[in-house]
MILO-968712 format. One record per atom (N, C-alpha, C): residue in one letter; x, y, z. Coordinates in steps of 0.02 Angstrom, whole numbers, plus 50000, padded with zeros to 5 digits. Layout:
# MILO-968712
aXYZ
...
# end
This chain:
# MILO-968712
x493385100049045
x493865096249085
x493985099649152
x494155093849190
x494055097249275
x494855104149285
x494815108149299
x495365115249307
x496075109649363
x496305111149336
x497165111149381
x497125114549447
x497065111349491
x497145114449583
x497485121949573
x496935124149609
x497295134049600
x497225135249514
x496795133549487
x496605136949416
x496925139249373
x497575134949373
x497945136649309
x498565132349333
x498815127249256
x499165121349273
x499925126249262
x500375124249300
x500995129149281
x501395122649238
x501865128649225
x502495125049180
x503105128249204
x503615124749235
x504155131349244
x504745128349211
x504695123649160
x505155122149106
x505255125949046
x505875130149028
x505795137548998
x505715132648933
x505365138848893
x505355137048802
x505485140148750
x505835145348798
x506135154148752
x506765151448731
x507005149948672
x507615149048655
x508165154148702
x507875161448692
x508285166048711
x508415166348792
x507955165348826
x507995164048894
x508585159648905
x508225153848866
x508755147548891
x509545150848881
x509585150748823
x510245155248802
x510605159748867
x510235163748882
x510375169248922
x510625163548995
x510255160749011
x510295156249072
x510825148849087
x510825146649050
x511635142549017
x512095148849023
x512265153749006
x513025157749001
x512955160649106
x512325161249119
x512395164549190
x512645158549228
x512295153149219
x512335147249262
x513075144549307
x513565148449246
x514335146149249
x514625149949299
x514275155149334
x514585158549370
x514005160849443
x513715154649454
x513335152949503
x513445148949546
x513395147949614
x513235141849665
x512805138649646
x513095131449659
x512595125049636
x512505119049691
x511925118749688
x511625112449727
x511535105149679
x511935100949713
x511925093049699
x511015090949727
x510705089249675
x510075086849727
x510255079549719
x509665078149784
x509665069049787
x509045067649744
x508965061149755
x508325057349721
x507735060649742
x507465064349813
x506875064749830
x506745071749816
x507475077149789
x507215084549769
x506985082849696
x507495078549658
x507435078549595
x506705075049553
x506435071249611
x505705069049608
x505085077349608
x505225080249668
x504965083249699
x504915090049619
x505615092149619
x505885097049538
x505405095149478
x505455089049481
x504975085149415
x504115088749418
x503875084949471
x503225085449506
x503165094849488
x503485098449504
x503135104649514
x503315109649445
x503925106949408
x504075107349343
x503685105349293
x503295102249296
x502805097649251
x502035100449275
x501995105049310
x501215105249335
x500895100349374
x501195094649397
x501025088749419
x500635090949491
x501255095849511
x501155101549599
x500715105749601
x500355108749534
x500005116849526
x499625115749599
x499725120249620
x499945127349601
x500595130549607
x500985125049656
x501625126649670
x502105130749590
x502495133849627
x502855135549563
x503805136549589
x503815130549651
x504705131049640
x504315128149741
x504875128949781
x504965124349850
x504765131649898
x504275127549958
x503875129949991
x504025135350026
x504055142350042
x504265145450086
x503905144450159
x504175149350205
x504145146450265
x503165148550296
x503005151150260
x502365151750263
x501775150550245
x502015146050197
x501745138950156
x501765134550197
x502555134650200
x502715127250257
x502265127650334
x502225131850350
x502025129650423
x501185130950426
x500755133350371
x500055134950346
x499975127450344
x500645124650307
x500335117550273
x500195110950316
x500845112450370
x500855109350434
x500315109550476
x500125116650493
x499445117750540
x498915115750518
x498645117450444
x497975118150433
x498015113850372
x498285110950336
x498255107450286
x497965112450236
x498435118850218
x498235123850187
x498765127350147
x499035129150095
x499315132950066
x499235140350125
x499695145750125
x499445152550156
x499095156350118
x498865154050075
x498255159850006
x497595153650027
x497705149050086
x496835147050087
x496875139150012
x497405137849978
x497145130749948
x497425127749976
x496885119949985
x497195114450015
x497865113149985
x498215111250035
x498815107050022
x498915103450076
x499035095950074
x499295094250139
x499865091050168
x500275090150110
x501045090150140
x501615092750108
x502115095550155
x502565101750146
x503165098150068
x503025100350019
x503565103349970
x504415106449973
x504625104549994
x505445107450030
x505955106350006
x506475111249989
x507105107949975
x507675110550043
x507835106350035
x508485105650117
x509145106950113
x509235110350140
x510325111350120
x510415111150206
x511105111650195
x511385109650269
x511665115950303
x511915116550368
x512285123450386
x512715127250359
x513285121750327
x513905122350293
x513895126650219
x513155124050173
x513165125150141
x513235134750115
x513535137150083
x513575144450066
x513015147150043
x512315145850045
x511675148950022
x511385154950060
x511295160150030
x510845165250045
x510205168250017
x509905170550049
x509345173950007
x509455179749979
x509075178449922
x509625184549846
x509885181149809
x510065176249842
x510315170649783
x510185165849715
x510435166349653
x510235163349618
x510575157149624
x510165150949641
x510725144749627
x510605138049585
x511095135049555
x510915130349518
x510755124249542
x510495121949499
x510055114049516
x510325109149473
x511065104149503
x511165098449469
x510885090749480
x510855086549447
x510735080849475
x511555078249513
x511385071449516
x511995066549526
x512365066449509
x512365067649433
x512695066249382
x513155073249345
x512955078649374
x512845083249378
x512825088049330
x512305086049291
x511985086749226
x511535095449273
x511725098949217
x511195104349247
x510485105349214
x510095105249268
x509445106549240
x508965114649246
x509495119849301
x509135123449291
x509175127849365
x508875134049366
x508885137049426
x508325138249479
x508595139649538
x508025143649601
x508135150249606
x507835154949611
x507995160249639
x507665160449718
x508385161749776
x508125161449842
x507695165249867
x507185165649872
x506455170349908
x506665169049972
x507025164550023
x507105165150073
x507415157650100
x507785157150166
x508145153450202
x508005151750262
x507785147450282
x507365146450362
x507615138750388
x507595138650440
x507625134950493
x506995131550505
x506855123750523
x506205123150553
x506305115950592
x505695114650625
x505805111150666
x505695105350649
x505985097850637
x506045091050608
x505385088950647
x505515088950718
x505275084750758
x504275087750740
x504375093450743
x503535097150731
x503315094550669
x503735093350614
x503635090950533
x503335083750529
x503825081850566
x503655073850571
x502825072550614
x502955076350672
x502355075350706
x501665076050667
x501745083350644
x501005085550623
x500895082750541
x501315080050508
x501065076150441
x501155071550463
x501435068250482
x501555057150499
x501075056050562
x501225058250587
x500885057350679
x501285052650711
x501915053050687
x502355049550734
x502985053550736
x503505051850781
x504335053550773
x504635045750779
x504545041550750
x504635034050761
x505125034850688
x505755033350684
x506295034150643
x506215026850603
x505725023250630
x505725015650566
x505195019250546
x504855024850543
x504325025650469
x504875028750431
x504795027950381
x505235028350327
x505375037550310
x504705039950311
x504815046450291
x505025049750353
x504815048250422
x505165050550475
x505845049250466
x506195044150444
x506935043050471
x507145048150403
x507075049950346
x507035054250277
x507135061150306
x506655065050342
x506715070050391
x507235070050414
x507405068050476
x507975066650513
x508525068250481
x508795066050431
x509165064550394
x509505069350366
x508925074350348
x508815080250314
x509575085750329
x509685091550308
x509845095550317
x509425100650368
x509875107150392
x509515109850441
x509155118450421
x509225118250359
x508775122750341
x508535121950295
x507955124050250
x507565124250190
x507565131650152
x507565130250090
x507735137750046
x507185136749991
x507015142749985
x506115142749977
x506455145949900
x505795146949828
x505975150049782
x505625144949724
x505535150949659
x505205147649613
x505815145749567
x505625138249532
x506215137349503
x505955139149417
x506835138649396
x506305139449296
x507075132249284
x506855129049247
x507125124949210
x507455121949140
x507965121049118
x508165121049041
x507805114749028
x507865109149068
x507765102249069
x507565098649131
x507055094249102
x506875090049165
x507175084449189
x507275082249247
x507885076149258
x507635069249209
x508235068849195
x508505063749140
x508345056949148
x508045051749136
x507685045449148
x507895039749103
x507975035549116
x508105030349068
x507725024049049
x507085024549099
x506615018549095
x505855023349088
x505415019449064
x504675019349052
x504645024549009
x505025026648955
x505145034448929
x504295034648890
x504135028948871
x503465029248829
x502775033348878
x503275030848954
x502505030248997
x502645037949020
x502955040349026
x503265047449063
x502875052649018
x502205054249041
x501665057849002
x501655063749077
x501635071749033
x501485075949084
x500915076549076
x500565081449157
x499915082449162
x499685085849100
x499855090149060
x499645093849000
x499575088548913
x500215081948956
x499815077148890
x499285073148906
x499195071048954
x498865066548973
x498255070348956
x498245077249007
x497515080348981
x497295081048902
x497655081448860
x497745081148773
x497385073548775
x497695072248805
x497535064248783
x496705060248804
x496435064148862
x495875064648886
x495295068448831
x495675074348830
x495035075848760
x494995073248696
x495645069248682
x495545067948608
x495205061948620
x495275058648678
x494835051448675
x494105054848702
x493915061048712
x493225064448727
x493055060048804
x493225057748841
x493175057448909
x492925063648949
x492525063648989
x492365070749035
x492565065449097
x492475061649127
x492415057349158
x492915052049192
x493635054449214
x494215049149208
x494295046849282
x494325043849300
x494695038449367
x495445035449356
x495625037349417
x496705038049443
x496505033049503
x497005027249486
x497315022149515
x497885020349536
x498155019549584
x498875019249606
x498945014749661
x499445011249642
x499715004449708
x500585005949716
x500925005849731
x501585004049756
x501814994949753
x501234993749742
x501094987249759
x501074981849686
x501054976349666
x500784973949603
x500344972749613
x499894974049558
x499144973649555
x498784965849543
x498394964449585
x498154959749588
x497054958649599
x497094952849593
x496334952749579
x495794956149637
x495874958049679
x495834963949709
x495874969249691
x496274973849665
x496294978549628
x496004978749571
x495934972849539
x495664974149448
x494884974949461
x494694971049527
x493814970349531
x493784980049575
x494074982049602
x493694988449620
x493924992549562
x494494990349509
x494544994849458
x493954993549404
x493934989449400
x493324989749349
x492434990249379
x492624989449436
x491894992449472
x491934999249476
x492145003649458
x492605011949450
x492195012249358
x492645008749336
x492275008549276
x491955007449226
x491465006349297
x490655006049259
x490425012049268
x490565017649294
x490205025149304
x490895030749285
x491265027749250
x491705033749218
x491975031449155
x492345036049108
x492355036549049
x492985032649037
x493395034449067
x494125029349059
x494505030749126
x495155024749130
x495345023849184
x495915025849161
x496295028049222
x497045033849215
x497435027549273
x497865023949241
x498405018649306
x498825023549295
x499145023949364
x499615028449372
x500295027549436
x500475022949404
x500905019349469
x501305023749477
x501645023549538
x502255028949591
x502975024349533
x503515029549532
x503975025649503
x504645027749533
x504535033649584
x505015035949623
x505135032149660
x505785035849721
x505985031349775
x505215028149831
x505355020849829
x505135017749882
x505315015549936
x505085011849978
x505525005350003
x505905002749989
x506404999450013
x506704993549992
x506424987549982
x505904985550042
x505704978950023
x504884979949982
x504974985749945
x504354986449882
x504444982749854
x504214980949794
x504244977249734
x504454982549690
x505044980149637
x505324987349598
x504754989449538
x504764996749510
x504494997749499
x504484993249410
x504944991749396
x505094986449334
x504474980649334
x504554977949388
x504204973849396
x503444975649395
x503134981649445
x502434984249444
x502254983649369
x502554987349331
x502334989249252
x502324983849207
x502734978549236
x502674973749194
x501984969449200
x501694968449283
x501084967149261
x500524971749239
x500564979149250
x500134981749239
x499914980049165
x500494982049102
x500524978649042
x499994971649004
x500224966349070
x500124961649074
x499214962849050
x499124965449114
x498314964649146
x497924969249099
x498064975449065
x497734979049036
x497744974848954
x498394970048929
x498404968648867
x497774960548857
x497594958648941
x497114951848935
x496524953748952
x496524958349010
x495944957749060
x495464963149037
x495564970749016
x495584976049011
x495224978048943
x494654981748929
x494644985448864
x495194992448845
x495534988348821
x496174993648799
x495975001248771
x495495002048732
x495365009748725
x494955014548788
x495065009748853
x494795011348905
x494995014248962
x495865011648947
x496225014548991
x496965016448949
x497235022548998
x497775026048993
x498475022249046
x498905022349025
x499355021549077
x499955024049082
x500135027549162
x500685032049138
x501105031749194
x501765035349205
x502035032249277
x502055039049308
x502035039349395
x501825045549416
x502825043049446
x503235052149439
x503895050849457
x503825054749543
x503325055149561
x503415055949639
x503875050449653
x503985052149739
x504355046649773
x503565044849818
x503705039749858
x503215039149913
x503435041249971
x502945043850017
x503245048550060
x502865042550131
x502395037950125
x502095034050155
x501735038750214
x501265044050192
x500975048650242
x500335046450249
x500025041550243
x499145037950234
x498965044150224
x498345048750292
x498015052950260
x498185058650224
x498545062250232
x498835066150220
x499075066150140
x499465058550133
x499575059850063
x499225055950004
x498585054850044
x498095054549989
x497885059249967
x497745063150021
x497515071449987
x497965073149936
x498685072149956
x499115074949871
x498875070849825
x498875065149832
x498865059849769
x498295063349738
x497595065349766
x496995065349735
x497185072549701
x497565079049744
x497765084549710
x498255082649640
x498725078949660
x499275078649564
x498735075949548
x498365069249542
x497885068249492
x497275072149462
x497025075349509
x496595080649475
x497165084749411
x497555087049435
x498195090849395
x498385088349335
x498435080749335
x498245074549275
x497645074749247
x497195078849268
x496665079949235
x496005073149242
x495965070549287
x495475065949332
x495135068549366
x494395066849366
x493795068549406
x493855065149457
x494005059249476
x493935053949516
x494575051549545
x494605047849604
x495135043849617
x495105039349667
x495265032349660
x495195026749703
x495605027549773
x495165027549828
x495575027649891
x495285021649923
x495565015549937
x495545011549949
x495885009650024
x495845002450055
x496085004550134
x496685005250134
x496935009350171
x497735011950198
x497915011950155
x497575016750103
x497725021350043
x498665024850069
x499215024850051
x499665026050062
x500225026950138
x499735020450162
x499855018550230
x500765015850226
x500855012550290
x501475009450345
x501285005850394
x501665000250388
x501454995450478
x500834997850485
x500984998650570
x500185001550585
x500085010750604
x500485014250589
x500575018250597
x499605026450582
x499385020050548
x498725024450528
x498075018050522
x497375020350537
x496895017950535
x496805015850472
x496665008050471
x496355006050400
x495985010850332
x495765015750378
x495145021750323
x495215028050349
x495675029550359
x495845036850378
x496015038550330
x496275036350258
x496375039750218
x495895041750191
x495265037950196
x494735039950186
x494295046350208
x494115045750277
x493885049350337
x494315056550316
x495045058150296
x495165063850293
x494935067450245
x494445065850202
x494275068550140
x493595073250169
x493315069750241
x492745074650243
x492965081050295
x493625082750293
x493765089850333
x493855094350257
x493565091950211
x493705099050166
x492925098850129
x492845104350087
x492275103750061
x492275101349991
x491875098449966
x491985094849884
x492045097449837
x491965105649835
x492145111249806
x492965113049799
x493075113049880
x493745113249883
x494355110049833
x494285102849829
x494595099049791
x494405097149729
x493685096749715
x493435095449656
x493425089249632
x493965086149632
x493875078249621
x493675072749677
x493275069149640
x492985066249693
x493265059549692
x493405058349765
x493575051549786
x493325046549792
x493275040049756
x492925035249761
x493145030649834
x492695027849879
x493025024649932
x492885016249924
x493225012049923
x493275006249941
x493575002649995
x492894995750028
x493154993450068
x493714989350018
x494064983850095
x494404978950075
x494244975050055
x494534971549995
x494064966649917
x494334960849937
x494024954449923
x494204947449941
x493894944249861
x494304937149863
x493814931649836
x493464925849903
x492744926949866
x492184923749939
x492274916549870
x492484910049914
x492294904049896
x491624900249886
x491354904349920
x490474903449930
x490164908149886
x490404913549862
x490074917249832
x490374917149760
x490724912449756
x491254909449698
x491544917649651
x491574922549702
x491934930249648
x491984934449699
x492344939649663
x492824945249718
x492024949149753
x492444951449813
x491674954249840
x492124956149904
x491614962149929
x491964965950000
x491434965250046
x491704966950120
x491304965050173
x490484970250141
x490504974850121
x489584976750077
x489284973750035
x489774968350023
x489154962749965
x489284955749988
x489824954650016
x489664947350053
x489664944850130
x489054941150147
x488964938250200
x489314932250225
x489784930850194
x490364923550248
x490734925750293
x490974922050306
x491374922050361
x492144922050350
x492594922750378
x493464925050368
x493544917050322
x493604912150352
x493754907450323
x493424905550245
x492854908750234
x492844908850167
x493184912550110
x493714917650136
x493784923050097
x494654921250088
x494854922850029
x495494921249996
x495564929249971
x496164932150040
x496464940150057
x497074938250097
x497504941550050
x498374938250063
x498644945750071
x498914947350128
x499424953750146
x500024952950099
x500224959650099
x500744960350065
x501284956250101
x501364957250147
x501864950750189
x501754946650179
x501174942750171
x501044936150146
x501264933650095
x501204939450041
x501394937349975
x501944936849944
x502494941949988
x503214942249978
x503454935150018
x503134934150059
x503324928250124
x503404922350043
x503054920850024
x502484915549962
x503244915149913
x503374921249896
x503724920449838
x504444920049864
x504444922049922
x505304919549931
x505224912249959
x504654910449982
x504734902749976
x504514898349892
x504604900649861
x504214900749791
x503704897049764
x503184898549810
x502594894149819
x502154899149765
x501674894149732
x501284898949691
x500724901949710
x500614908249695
x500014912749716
x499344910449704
x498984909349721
x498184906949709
x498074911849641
x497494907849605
x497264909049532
x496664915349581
x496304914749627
x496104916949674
x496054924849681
x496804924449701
x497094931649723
x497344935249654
x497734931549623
x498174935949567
x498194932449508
x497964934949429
x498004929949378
x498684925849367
x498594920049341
x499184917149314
x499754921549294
x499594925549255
x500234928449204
x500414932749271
x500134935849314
x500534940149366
x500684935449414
x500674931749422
x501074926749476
x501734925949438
x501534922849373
x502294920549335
x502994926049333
x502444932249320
x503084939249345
x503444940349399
x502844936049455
x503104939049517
x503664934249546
x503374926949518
x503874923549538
x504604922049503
x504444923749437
x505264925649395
x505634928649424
x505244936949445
x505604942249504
x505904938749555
x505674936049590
x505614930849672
x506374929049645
x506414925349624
x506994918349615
x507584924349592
x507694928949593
x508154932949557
x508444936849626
x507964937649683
x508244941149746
x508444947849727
x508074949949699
x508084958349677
x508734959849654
x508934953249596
x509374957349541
x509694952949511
x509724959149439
x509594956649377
x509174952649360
x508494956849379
x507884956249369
x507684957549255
x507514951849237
x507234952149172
x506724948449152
x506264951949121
x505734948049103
x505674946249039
# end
């Protein structure tokens, strides 16, 4: 099975009864940090091995290695910065042991401070987004931020607390279990933000015809607002793997990142946690974790050849953009079909949200029956009290 980025998958969720013990009675007489949604994503991710090699939030020599060179400072790729943020006010020092609550403020566990730094928003934003434009989402996220970052490995009693997909919430160490017992050498990682539609199922199963099984792995963290919720994604995924799909063929699991909407940049992570998931392969498709227009159709692509294939190890599968050709009566991309625009049935995501708030039905075309019927149940509900 392919090695965990940096050669050894971590765990920093303790399993020493006695530790834990010891760490519950200290905890009570510690400074504590409230995290938001995007540390407690971030806590998960590097708690779970999802991050290896990371082992707790970036120090400042990570951070700005990672910024410049799309590099960890020990030389492994990484290409976007890991951080947790506190504000001026806050009482943190380095030396510090401090706790890690959620919202709720359930404790899950500690940092020890390796260090406290200052850095620059505007340089952050620039050199991972390539913009300072406050409507990209992760730019205005930045901004937003606090004005320093506090670096340190964390250890954990518990991982944040979840109340949906509990079946699907598989760590990289099961999933990999789960890869050898089905004897796979061979796995391909798929991911949309998006609901999956007949576009996606034809380059997924053109994927696997040259690999052993397929790994769906939808984002279930913070998105957009005008995403489609993640309730909804899983419900067709369900859908499509229980009609369309040889079921002992594929795995499906939910990835608790947030989206950070970095195109090239954070494909390179996506393809790093999934290797970490234990995948040889992974679908990068156009404006692979794109925004507006903020990045080239295939730059998520194109950034894969500044490293060497050694480097990363998993290899990226690239696809153009997939259509149904009327003339060629089946899905097909500008490398296998010769028509022209007007033959081809390819609906933007604006298009399709446009479709369902007028509640017009989706072409048999673009998206099967049963995922239209989801989408448009969703539609008529105006994002809530959404049930399927």
């Amino acid at each position: 099975m392919i090695n965990p980025h940096g050669g050894r998958l971590i765990n920093r969720v303790i399993d020493n009864e006695e530790e834990k013990k010891y760490i519950l009675e200290k905890q009570k007489f510690l400074p504590k940090i409230i995290l938001n949604e995007y540390h407690l994503s971030d806590l998960e991710m590097i708690a779970t091995g999802a991050f290896s090699p990371l082992e707790g939030f970036m120090n400042s020599k990570d951070y700005n290695s990672v910024l410049e060179n799309m590099r960890l400072s020990n030389g492994i790729v990484w290409s976007m910065p890991i951080t947790l943020d506190i504000k001026k006010e806050d009482n943190i020092k380095e030396g510090d042991e401090v706790v890690l609550c959620d919202h709720e403020n359930n404790f899950l566990g500690i940092i020890e401070i390796e260090e406290k730094y200052e850095y620059d928003k505007r340089k952050e934003v620039m050199s991972v987004y390539k913009t300072d434009d406050e409507k990209h989402p992760a730019v205005s996220k930045v901004f937003s931020q606090g004005e320093f970052y506090i670096a340190g490995k964390i250890k954990l009693i518990s991982l944040p607390k979840h109340k949906d997909f509990l079946e699907y919430r598989l760590s990289p160490k099961q999933t990999r279990e789960i890869f050898e017992k089905k004897g796979w050498t061979k796995i391909v990682a798929f991911q949309t933000r998006n609901p999956i539609h007949r576009a996606h199922e034809y380059i997924l199963k053109c994927a696997l015809e040259i690999v052993d099984g397929l790994f769906l792995h939808p984002i279930v963290g913070k998105t957009k607002q005008d995403d489609i919720p993640a309730e909804v994604r899983m419900k067709c995924y369900e859908v499509l793997i229980e009609k369309y799909f040889p079921k002992d063929r594929v795995v499906l699991s939910v990835n608790p990142a947030y989206m950070r909407y970095g195109g090239p940049r954070e494909a390179i992570l996506h393809a790093i946690v999934r290797k970490n998931y234990g995948c040889t392969h992974i679908i990068i498709g156009r404006d692979h974790a794109g925004v507006g227009n903020y990045y080239g159709p295939y730059d998520a692509q194109k950034i894969f050849t500044e490293f060497k294939p050694e480097e990363l190890e998993i290899t990226p599968l690239f696809f153009e953009n997939a259509f149904y050709c009327m003339k060629c009566e089946s899905m097909a991309t500008d490398k296998t079909c010769p028509h022209n625009e007007q033959d081809r049935i390819s609906l933007s995501g604006t298009k399709v949200r446009q479709m369902l708030a007028e509640q017009k039905i989706l072409p048999p075309e673009f998206t099967r029956p049963e995922i239209a019927d989801i989408l448009i149940k969703y539609s008529k509900t105006k994002f809530t009290d959404y049930k399927i």
